[in-house]
C-alpha positions, -999 to +999 in steps of 0.1 A: -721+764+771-714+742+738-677+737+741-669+728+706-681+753+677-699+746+642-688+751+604-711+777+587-729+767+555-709+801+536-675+789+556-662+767+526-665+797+499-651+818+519-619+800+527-619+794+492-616+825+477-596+839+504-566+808+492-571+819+459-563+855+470-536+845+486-544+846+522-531+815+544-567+803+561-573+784+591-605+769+601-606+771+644-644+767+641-636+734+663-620+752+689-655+769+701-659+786+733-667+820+714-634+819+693-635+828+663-643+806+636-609+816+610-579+833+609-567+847+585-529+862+578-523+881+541-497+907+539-481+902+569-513+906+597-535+886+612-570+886+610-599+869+634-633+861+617-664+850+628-683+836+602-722+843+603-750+832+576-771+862+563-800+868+584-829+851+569-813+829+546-817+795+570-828+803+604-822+838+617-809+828+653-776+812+631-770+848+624-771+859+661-737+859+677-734+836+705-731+845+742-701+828+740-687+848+711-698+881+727-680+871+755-645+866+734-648+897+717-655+921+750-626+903+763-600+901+733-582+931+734-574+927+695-599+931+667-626+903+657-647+905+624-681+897+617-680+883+584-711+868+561-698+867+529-660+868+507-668+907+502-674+912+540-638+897+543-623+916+512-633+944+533-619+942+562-584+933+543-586+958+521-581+933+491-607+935+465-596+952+436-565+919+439-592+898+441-615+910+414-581+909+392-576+868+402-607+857+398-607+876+360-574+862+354-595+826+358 
């Protein structure tokens, strides 16, 4: 098992626009052993995301979760998001219509 994890092509963006929403961001993409590669607190929670490149856009297995990772999320008894993308995150935060009004604002 690799012990320390990897930074994701998309990663950067999505950190990104998540600061510019507001959200405080930390990368624990270093801390491997399945965790989660961000988390994520806006509005007063917490959010854990694993960040995963679209199938098909590099290699497909970088879109496969990990044994590892499967492992962490069976075992976490909180949530943990599969994210590919800002909108995935949006999502899952229920932020977009903010966001879409930041990133107009310019």
């Amino acid at each position: 098992m690799r012990k320390y994890g990897k930074v994701d092509a998309n990663q950067t963006e999505i950190v990104r626009q998540l600061r510019l929403l507001g959200c405080s961001v930390v990368s624990t993409a270093s801390i491997g052993n399945g965790f989660p590669d961000l988390v994520v607190g806006y509005h007063g929670r917490n959010y854990l995301f694993e960040v995963k490149i679209l199938e098909g856009v590099r290699n497909p297995k970088h879109s496969a979760l990990t044994a590892a990772e499967i492992e962490f999320m069976a075992t976490w008894w909180g949530q943990v998001h599969v994210i590919t993308c800002v909108d995935d995150a949006l999502r899952v935060i229920n932020a977009t219509q903010n966001f879409i009004n930041i990133e107009t604002k310019g």
